[in-house]
C-alpha positions in Angstrom: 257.9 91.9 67.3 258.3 89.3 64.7 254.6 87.6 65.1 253.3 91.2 65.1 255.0 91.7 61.8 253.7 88.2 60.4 250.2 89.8 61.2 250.3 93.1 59.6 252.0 92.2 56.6 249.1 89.0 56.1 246.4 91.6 56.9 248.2 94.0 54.4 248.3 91.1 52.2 244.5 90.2 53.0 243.4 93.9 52.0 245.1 94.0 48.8 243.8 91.1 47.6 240.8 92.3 48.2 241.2 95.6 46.6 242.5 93.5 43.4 239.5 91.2 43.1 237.1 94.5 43.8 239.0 96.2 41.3 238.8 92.9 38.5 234.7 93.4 39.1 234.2 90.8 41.7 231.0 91.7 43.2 232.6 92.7 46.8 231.1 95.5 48.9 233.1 98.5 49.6 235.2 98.3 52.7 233.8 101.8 54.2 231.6 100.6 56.9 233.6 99.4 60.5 232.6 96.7 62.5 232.2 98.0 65.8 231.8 94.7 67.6 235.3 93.7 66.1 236.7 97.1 66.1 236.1 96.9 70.2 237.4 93.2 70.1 240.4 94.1 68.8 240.7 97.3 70.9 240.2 94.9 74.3 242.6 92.3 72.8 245.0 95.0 72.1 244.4 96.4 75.4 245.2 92.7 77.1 248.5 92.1 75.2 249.8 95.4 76.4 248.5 94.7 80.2 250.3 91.2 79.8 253.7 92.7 78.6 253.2 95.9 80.7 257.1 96.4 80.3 257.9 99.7 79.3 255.9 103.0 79.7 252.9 103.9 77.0 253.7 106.9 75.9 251.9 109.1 73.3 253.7 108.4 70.4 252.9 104.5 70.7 249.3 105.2 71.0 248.7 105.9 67.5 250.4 102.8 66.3 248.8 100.4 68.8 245.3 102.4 66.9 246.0 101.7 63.6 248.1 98.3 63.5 246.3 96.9 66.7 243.0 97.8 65.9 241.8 98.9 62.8 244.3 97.3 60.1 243.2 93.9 62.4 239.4 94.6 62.1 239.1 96.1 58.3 241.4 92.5 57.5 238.6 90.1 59.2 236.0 92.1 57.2 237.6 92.1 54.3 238.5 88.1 54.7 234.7 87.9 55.4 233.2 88.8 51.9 235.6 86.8 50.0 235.3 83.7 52.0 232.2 81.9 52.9 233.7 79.7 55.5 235.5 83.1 57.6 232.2 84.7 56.9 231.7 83.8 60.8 235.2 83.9 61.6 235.4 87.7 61.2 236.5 88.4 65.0 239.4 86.6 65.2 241.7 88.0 62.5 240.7 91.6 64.7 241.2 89.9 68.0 244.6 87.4 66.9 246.2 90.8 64.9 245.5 93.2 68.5 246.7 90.7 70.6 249.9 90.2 68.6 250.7 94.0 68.2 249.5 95.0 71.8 251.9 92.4 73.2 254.7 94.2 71.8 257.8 94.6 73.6 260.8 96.4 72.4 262.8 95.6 75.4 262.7 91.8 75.0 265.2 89.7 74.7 263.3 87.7 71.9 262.5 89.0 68.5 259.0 87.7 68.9 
């Protein structure tokens, strides 16, 4: 739980500094357009960490969750880490696929925090 709270509060992190430098006029495109090929990335990496820590029983309240902080906060940080950075400009998969795999492997039964 601990390395898939690292990753959702540095993609937080990611897309408020990139809200701040859009906001101070940086010219940044707006963030309303969603990858797909990460968006799926993330879904399948999300998808993998739950099959590897296949624990304790989905049920439908975790589903939503696993969505949004598996696979869309993950993909909207890579894109957003994309247009302010020339060198993760071709790195924008694996902030989606590194952020599913850490909140898909999620195991509230485990002895460890992470």
């Amino acid at each position: 739980m601990l390395i898939a709270l690292i990753f959702a509060i540095a993609e937080t992190a990611i897309l408020i500094t990139y809200t701040v430098r859009r906001a101070k006029g940086a010219d940044l495109p707006a963030l309303n357009a969603v990858n797909i090929r990460n968006l799926i990335l993330a879904a399948l990496a999300t998808a993998l960490g739950y099959a590897v820590t296949h624990h304790y029983a989905l049920s439908g309240a975790d589903v939503v969750p696993l969505v949004v902080l598996g696979c869309v906060l993950p993909t909207q940080a890579g894109t957003a880490l994309g247009h302010m950075s020339t060198f993760w400009a071709r790195l924008t998969w694996l902030p989606a696929v590194l952020g599913g795999l850490a909140v898909g492997s999620v195991d509230p039964n485990a002895p460890w925090p992470w």
